[in-house]
C-alpha positions as CSV (number, residue, x, y, z in Angstrom):
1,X,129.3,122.1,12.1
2,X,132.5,119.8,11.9
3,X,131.0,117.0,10.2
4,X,133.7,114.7,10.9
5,X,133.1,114.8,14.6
6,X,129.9,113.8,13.6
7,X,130.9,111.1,11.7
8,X,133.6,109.5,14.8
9,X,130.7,109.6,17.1
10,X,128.2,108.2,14.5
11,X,131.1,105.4,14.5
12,X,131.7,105.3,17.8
13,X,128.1,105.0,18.7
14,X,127.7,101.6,16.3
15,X,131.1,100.6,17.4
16,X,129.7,100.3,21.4
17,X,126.8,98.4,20.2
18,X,128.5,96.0,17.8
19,X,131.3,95.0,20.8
20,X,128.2,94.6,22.9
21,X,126.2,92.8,20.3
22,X,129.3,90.3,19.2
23,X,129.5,89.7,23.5
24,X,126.4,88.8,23.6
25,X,126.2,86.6,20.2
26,X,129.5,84.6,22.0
27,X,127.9,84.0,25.0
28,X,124.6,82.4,23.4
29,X,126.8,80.5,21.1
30,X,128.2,79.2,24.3
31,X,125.5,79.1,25.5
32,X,124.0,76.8,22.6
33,X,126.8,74.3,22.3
34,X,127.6,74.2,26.5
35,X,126.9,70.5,27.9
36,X,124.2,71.5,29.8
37,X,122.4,72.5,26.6
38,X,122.0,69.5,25.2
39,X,118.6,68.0,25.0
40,X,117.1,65.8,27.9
41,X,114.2,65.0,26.4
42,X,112.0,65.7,22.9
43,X,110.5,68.7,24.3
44,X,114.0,70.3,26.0
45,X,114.8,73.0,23.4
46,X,117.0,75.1,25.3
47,X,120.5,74.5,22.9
48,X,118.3,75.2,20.2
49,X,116.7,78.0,21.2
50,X,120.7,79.5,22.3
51,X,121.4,78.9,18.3
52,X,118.5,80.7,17.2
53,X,119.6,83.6,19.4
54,X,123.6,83.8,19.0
55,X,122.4,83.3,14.6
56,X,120.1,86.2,15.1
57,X,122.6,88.2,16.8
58,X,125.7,87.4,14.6
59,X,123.4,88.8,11.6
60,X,122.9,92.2,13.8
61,X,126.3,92.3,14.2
62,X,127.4,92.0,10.6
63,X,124.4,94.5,9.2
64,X,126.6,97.0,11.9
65,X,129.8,96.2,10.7
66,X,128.4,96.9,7.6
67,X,127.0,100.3,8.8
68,X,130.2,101.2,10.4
69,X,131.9,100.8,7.0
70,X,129.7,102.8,4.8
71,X,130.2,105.7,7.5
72,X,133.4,105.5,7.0
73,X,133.9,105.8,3.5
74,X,130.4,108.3,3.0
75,X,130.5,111.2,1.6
76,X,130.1,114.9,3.8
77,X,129.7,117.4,0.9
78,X,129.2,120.9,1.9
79,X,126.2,122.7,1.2
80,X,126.6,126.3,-0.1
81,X,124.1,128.7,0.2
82,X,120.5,127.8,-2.1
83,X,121.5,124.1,-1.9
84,X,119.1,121.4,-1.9
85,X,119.0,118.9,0.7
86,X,121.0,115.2,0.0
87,X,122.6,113.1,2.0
88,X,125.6,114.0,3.9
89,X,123.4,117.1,5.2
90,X,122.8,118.6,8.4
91,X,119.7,120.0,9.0
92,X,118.2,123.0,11.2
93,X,114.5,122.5,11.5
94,X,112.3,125.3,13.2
95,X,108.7,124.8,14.5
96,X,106.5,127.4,17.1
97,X,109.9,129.2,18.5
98,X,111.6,126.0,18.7
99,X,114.8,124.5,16.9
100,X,115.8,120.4,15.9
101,X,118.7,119.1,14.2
102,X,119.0,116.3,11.7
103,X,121.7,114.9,10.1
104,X,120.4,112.8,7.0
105,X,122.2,109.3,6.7
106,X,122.0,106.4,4.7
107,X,121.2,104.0,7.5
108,X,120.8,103.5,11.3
109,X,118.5,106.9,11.7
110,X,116.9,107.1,15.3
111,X,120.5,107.7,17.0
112,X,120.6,110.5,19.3
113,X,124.2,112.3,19.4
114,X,125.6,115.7,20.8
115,X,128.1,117.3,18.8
116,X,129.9,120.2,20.4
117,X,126.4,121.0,22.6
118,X,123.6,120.2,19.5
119,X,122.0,117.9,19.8
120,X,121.6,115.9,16.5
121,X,118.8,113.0,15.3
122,X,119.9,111.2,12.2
123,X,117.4,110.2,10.2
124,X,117.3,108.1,7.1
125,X,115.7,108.5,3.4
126,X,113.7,106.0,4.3
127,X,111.6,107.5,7.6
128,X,108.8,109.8,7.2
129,X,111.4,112.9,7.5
130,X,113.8,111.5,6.0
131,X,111.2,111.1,2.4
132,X,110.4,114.7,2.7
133,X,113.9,116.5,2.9
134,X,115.6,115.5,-0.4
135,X,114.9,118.3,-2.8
136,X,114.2,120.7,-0.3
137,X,115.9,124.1,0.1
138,X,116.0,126.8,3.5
139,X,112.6,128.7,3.9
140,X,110.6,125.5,2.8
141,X,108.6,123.4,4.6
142,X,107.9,120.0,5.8
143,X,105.5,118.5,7.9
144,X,106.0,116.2,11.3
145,X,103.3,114.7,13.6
146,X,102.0,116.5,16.7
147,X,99.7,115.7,19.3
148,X,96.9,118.0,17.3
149,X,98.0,116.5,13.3
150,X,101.3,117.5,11.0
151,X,102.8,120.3,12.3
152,X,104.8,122.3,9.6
153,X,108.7,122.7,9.7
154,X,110.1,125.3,8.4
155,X,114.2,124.6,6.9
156,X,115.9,127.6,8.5
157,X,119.9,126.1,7.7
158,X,121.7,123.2,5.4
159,X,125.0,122.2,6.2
């Protein structure tokens, strides 16, 4: 797996929702300081309510900025054969016949990507998957839910 492709689209990913995110934080700020905000009466909070909203999204936008730029500079070690699991690896999960890929990162986990027809989930040392992998070595095990309780995983590749 070409790591760095998954690191541009990682990127790109947070890069779409930041330009989105800043567009919207704009408009609320206009929104908030527009003439026909301003408050008609005690109760009319509408140009406050706009500044609650553009504040809250101008901190999303800077925690993404900041994930953007510790992709960019995080390391993507390679992980010889018998290597434990840290992050900066790509994992090959197999359960009942069936195989998932994770790519553990230091923040942001939940995104979806598709790298050269994988489909990759990154996940974070902080989720429930993310706790078990550090450590961990192919032919171990770790355990996600299922409709009837944890369903065991076994490592079958590190990257």
């Amino acid at each position: 797996m070409d790591k760095a492709l998954l690191r541009q689209a990682i990127i790109a990913r947070l890069s779409s929702e930041l330009e989105t995110l800043t567009r919207a934080a704009f408009m609320a700020r206009e929104e908030a300081t527009s003439e026909e905000s301003k408050a008609e009466g005690k109760y009319d909070t509408r140009g406050q309510e706009a500044a609650y909203l553009a504040e809250g999204q101008a901190r999303l936008a800077l925690e993404l900025q900041e994930s953007i730029n510790l992709y960019q500079s995080l390391p993507l070690p390679d992980f010889p054969a018998g290597a434990a699991i840290d992050p900066g690896a790509v994992i090959s999960l197999e359960a009942k016949g069936k195989k998932s890929s994770y790519f553990l990162g230091p923040r942001n986990g939940g995104l979806d990507l598709e790298i050269a027809g994988r489909a990759i989930v990154v996940v974070t040392p902080q989720s429930p998957l993310g706790r078990q992998l550090p450590g961990r070595r192919v032919g171990e095990s770790v355990s996600l839910p299922g409709r009837g309780g944890p369903v065991p995983h076994q490592i079958v590749s590190i990257e």
